[in-house]
C-alpha positions in Angstrom: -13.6 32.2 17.6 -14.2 32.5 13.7 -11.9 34.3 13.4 -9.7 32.6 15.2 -10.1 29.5 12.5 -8.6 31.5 9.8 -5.5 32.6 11.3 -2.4 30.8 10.2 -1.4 29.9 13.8 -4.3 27.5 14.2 -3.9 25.8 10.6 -0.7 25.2 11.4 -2.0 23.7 14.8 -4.6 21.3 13.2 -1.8 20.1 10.5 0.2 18.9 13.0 -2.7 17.6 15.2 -4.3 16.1 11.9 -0.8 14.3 11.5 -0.3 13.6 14.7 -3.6 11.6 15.6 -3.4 10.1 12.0 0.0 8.9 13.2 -1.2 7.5 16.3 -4.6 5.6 14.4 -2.0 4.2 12.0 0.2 2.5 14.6 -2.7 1.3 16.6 -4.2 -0.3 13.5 -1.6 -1.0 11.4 -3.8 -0.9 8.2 -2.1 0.1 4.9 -5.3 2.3 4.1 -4.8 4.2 7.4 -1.3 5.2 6.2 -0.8 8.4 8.3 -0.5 10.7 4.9 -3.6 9.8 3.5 -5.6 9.7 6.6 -4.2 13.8 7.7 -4.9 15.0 4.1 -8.5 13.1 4.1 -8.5 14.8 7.6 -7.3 18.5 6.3 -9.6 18.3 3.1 -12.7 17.7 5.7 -11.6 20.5 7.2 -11.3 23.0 4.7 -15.1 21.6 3.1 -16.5 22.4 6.6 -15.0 25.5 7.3 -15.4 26.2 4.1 -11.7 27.9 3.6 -9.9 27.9 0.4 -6.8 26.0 -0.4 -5.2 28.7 -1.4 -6.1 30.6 2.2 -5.0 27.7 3.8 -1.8 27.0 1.8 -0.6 30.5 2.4 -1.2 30.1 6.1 1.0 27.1 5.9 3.8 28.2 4.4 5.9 28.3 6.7 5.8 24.3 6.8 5.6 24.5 3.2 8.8 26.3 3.3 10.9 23.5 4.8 10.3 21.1 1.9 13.1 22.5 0.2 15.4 22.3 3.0 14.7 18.6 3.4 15.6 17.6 0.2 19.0 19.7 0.4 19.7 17.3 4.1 19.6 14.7 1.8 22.9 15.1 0.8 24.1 14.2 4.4 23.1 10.3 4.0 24.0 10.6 0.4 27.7 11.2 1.3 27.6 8.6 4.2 26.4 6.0 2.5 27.8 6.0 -1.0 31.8 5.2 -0.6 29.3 1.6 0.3 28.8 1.3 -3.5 32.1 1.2 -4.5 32.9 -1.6 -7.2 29.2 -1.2 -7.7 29.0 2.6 -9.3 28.8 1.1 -13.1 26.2 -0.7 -12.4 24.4 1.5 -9.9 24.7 4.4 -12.2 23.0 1.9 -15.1 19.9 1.3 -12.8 19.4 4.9 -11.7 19.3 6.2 -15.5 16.9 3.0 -16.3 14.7 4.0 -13.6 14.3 7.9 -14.5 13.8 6.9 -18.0 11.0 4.0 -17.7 9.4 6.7 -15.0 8.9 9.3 -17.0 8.5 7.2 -20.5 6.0 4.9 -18.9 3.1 7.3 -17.9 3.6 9.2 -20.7 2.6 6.7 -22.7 0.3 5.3 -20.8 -1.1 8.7 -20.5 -1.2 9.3 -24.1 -2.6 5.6 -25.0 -6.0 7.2 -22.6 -6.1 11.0 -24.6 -4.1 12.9 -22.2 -3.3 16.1 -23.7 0.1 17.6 -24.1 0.0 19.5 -21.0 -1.4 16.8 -18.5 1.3 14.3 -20.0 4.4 17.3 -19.0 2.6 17.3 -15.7 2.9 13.9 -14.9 6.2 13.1 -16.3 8.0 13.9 -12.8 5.6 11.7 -11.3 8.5 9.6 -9.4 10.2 12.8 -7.9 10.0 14.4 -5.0 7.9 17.6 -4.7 9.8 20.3 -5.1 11.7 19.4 -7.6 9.1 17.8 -9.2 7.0 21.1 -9.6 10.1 23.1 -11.0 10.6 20.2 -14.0 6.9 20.3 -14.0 6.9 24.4 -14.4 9.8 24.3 -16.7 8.7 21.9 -19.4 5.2 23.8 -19.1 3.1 21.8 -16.9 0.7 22.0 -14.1 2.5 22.4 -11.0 -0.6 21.7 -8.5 -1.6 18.8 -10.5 2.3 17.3 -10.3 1.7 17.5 -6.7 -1.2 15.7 -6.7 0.2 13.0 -8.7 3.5 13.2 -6.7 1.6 12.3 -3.6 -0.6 9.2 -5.5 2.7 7.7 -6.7 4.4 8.2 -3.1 1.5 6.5 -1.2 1.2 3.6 -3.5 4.8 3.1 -3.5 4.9 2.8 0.3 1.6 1.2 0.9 2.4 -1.8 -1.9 6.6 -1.2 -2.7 7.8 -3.5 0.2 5.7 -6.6 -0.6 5.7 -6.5 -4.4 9.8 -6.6 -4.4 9.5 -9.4 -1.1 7.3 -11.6 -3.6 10.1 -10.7 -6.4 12.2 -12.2 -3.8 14.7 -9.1 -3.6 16.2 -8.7 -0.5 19.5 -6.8 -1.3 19.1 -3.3 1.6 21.1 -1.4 -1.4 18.5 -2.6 -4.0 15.3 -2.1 -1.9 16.4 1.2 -0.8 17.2 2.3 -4.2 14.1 1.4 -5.7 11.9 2.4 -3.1 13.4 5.9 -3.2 13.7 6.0 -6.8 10.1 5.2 -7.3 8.1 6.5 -4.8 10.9 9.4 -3.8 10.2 10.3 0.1 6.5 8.9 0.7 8.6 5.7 0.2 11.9 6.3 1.8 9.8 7.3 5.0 7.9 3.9 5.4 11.0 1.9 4.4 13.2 3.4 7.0 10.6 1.8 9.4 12.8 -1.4 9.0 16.3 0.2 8.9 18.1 2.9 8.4 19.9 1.7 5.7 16.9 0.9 4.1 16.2 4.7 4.4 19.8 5.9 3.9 19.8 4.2 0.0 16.5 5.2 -0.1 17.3 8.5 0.0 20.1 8.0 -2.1 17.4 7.2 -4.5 15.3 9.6 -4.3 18.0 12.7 -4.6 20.0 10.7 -7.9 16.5 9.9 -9.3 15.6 13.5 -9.1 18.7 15.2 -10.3 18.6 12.2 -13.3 15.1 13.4 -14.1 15.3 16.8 -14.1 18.0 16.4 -16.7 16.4 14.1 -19.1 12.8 15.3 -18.8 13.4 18.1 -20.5 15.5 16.5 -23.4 13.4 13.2 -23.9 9.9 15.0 -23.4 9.1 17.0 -26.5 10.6 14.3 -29.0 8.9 11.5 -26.9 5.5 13.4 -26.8 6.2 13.9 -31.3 6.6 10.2 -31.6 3.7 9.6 -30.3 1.5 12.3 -31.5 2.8 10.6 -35.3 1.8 6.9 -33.8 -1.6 8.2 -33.0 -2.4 8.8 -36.9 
C-alpha cells in the first residue's frame, strides 16, 4: 500500500480528486477563500507534508498533467481568431492598452520590489508576474530568474485577480465585456480568464485574448526594458 502512494498513477488520482472535491466545496459555499485552486494546492501541500514526498517526486509523477500546460496556451489561439475581427475600428486603441498593461505589469513590481531590497534576481523572477505559466517561466529563465519562484508568484497574482478582479472594475463602474475580459486576462492571465468565463463566454473569449497578447507583449519587452529599468534604479538607490 506504501508503495502504492508513490506511484505516479495515484498522484495523478488525488490531483484530480484534490480538484474535484475542492470544486464541489467551492460551489456549495461560494466563498472567495474556498476558490477551488487554493483549496486543491492547500489540499496537495497537506499531502505531500504527511506523506512526507518531495515536490520534486511528486512533480515528476505529474507530468504528464504538467505537460498539457503548454498545449492550452497554444488552444488559445482558437478564441483569439474568433473573437478578434470584434475589435475592428478598435485595434489602435486596443493595441495602446495591451502594451500599457505589459509595461505597468512588469514596471510596477519591479519597483515595488526594489523600493523593499529585492535583489536583482528576485526582481527578473517576478517581472512576468501577469503571465501565464509557461511562458512566464521561459521569460523568467531567459532574463535569469528563478523559474519555481515565477510560478509561485504566477499563481498569487492569478488567484487575487480572480478572487478580487470582478468587483474592483464593477465598483470602477466598467462594464464594457471587451474591457473586463481584457483586463482580467491581461492581469491575472488564466486564473482570471477561468473565473470570469463563469459569467460569459465572451467574458472568457477577450479574456483569453488577453492573456495570449499580454504574454507575447511581455515576453518581448521584458527582456529589453529589464536590465535598463533594474540600472535606473540601482543609481536612484544611492
Amino acid at each position: 500500500m506504501i508503495a502504492f502512494i508513490d506511484t505516479p498513477l495515484f498522484h495523478l488520482m488525488i490531483t484530480l480528486l484534490a480538484y474535484w472535491l475542492s470544486n464541489l466545496l467551492f460551489n456549495k459555499f461560494r466563498y472567495k477563500i474556498l476558490h477551488p485552486g487554493i483549496v486543491s494546492i492547500l489540499v496537495l501541500i497537506l499531502f505531500l507534508k504527511l506523506t512526507d514526498t518531495s515536490f520534486q517526486d511528486y512533480n515528476d509523477n505529474t507530468s504528464m498533467l504538467s505537460f498539457w500546460l503548454g498545449p492550452s496556451v497554444v488552444a488559445l489561439g482558437l478564441p483569439l481568431y474568433l473573437y478578434i475581427r470584434h475589435l475592428q475600428g478598435n485595434f489602435f486603441r486596443f493595441f495602446l492598452a495591451m502594451i500599457a498593461g505589459s509595461l505597468i505589469g512588469i514596471i510596477s513590481v519591479v519597483v515595488i520590489a526594489k523600493l523593499l531590497g529585492a535583489s536583482d534576481i528576485i526582481l527578473y523572477s517576478l517581472a512576468p508576474k501577469s503571465v501565464t505559466t509557461p511562458i512566464a517561466m521561459e521569460i523568467s529563465e531567459g532574463l535569469g530568474g528563478i523559474p519555481s519562484l515565477t510560478i509561485v508568484v504566477v499563481f498569487i497574482t492569478g488567484f487575487v485577480g480572480a478572487l478580487f478582479g470582478w468587483g474592483f472594475l464593477s465598483k470602477m463602474r466598467i462594464n464594457d465585456e471587451k474591457a473586463i475580459g481584457i483586463a482580467m486576462g491581461a492581469a491575472s492571465h488564466a486564473i482570471g480568464t477561468a473565473e470570469i468565463v463563469k459569467n460569459g463566454e465572451k467574458y472568457g473569449a477577450y479574456g483569453a485574448l488577453g492573456m495570449v497578447l499580454n504574454g507575447v507583449l511581455t515576453a518581448v519587452f521584458a527582456p529589453i526594458i529589464m536590465p535598463p529599468l533594474i540600472h535606473l534604479l540601482c543609481i536612484a538607490n544611492y
